[in-house]
Structures are given as C-alpha cells and as structure tokens.
Residue frames relative to the residue before (quaternion, step in Angstrom):
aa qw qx qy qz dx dy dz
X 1.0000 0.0000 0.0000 0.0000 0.00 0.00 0.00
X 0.5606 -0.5035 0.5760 0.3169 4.01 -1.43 0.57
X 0.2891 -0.6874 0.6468 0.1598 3.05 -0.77 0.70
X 0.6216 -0.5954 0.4265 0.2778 3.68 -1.12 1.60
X 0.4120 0.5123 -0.5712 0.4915 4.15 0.69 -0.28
X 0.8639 0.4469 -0.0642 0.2233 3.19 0.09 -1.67
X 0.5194 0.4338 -0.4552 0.5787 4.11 1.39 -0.25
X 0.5567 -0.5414 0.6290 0.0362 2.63 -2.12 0.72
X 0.1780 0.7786 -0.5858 0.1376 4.05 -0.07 0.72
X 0.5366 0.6234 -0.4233 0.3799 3.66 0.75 0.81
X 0.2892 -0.8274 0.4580 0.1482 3.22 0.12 1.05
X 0.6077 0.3268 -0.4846 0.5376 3.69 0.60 -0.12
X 0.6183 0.4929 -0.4861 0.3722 3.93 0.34 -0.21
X 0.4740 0.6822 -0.3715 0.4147 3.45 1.13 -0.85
X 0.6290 0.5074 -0.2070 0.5514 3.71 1.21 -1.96
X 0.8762 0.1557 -0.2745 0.3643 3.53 -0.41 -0.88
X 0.3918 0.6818 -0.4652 0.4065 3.68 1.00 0.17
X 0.7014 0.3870 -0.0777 0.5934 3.55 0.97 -1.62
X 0.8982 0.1539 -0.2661 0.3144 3.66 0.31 0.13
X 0.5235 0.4783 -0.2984 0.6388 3.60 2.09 0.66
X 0.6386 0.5681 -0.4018 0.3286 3.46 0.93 -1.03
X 0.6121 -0.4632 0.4709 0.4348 3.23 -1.47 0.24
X 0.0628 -0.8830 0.4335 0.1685 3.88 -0.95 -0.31
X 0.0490 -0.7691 0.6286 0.1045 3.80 -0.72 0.12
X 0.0383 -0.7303 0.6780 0.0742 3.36 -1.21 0.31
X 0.1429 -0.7930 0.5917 0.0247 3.29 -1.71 0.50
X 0.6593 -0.5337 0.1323 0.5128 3.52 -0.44 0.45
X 0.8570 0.1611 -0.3293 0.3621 3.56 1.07 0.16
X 0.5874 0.5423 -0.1985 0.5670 3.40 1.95 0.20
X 0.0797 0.5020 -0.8506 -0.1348 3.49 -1.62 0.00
X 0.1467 -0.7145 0.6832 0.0342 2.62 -1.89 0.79
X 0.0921 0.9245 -0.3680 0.0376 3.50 -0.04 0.63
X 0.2575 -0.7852 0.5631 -0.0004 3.85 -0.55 1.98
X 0.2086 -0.6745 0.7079 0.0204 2.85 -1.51 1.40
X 0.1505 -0.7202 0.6550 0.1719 4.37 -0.59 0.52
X 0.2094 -0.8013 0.5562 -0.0686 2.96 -0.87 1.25
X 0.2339 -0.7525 0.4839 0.3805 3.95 -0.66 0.49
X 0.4029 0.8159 -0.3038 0.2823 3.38 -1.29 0.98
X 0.2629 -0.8740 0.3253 0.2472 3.49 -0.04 0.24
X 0.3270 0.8142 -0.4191 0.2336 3.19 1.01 0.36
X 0.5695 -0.6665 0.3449 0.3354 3.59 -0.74 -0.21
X 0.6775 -0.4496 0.3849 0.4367 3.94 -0.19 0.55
X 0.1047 0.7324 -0.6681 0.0793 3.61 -1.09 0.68
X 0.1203 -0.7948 0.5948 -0.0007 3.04 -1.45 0.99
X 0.0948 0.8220 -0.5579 0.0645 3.38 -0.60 0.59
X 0.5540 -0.7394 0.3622 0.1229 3.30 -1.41 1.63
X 0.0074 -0.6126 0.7838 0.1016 3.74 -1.51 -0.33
X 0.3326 0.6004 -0.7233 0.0755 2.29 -1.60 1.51
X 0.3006 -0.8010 0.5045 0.1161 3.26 -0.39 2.01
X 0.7143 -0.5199 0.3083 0.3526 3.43 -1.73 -0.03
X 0.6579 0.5710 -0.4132 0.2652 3.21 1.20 0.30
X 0.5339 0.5187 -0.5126 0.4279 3.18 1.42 0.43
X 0.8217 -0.3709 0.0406 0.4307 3.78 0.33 0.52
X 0.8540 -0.0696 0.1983 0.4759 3.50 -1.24 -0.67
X 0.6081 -0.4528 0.4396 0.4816 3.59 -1.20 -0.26
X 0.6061 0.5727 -0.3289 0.4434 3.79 0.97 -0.85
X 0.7790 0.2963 -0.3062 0.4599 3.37 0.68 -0.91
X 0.6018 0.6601 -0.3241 0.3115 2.97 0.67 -0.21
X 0.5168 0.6622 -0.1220 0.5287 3.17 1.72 -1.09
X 0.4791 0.6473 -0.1780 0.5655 3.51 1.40 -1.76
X 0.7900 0.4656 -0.1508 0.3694 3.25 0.39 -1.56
X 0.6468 0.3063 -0.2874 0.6366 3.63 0.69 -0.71
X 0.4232 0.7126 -0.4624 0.3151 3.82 0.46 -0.25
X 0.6991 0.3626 -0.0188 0.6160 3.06 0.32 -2.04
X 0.7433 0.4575 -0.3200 0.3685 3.38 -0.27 -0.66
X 0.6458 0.5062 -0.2667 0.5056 3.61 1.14 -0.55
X 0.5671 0.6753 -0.1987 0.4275 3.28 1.33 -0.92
X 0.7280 0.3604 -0.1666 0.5588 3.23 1.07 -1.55
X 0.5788 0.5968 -0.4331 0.3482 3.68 0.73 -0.75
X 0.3726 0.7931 -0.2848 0.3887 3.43 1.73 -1.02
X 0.7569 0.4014 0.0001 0.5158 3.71 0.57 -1.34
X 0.6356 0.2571 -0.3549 0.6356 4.01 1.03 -0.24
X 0.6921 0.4862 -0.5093 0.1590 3.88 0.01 0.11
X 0.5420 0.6903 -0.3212 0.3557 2.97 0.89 0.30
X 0.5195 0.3063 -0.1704 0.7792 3.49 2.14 -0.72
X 0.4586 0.5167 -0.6301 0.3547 4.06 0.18 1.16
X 0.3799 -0.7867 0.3784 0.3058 3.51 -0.97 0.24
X 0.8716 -0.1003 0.0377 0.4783 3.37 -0.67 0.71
X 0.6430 -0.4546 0.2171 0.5768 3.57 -0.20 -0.28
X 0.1256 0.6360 -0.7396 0.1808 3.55 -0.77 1.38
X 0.4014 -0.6934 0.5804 0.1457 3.52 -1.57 0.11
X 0.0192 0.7555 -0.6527 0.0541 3.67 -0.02 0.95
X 0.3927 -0.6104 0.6879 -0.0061 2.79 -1.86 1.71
X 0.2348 0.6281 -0.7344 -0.1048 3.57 -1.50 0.20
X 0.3360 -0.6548 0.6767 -0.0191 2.60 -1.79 1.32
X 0.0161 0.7957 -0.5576 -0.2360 3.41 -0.96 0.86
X 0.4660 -0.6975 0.4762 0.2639 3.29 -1.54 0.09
X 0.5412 -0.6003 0.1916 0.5568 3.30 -0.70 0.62
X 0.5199 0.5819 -0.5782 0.2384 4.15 0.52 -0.17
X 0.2149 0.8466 -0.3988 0.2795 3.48 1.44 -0.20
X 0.6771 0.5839 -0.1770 0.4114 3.07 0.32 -2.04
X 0.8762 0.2984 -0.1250 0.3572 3.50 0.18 -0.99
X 0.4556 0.7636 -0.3251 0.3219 3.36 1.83 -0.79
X 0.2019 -0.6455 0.6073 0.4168 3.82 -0.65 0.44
X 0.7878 -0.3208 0.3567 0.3863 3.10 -2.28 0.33
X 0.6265 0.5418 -0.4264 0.3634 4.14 0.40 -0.65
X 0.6163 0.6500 -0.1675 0.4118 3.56 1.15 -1.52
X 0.6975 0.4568 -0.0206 0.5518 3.17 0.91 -1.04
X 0.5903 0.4225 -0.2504 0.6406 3.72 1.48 -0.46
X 0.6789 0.5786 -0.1906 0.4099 3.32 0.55 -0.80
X 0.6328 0.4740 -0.2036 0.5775 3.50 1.39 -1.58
X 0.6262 0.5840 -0.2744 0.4376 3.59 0.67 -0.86
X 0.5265 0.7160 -0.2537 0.3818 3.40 1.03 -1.10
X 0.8118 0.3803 -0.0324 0.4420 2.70 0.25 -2.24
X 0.7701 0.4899 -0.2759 0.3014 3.56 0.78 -0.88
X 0.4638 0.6935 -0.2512 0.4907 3.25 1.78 -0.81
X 0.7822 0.5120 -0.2502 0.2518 3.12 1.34 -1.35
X 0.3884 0.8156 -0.2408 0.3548 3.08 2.13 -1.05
X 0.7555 0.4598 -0.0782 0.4601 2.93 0.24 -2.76
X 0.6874 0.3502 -0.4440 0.4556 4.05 0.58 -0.57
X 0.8247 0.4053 -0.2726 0.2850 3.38 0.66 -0.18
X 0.4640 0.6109 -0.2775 0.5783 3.11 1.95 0.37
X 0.3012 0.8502 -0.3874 0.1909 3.01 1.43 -1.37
C-alpha cells in the first residue's frame, strides 16, 4: 500500500499535474510529472475512468497500480506530483505489463522532468 504522506487528494493538483506536467504514455498508461517548488514529499495519485471496466476491474486496477507506484517513489524528485492515468487496455493487462509500462514511463518524465 502508498503510504498517506505520499497520495495525492488535491484536485487542483490532479489539474495542473495533467495539463503542465511533463508526460509519457504507453499502450496502457500515461503518466504525467508536475515539479513543484518545496519541500514536501512526492505524491502520487491515480485515474482510472470507467472505460477501463467494471467497478472490480477497476478497483484491480488502482490495486496493482498503487502497489507498483510503491517502488518508483523513492527515485521521484523532491516534491513533484505524478499522475497515472489508465487506459482502458489497462483492464485486461496482466500485473507484469503494467509493471513494466510504469517503469518505462516514470523513467522518461524523471528524466525530462
């Protein structure tokens, strides 16, 4: 689980994260970093709309996806705000796919940053 320092529940960050941040996408993610001035700790916070599936999968979906995010905060910088967004291939993606997509995209946005 994310530790609560670390989720994101600000809806205007949500906004300017997703339309300033840097971004990557991948066939089942966007992921998108916003650097922020400050000392706060990293936050992350999810999307997952109804088109990746049911309430279960969806659920499934922030599950795993929280899990893995769990393992890149520690290589974010200082206090920035990283969005992921799944897409609806999401829904169907095993848990590796989705580890993997994360990977790579995190890796981009920290290095665009």
């Amino acid at each position: 689980m994310l530790p609560s320092e670390h989720r994101l529940a600000d809806g205007e960050l949500f906004r300017l994260a997703t339309r300033c941040g840097s971004r990557c996408g991948s066939s089942t993610l966007v992921v998108h970093l916003l650097l922020r001035e400050g000392d706060g700790p990293p936050v992350v916070g999810f999307v997952v709309s109804r088109a990746v599936g049911n309430a279960v999968v969806r659920n499934r979906v922030k599950r795993r996806l929280r899990h893995l995010a769990r393992e890149h905060v520690s290589s974010l910088p200082g206090s920035c705000v990283l969005v992921v967004r799944a897409l609806p291939a999401a829904g169907g993606a095993p848990g590796r796919t989705l580890a993997e997509d994360l990977a790579h995209c995190v890796g981009r946005v920290t290095v665009r940053g």
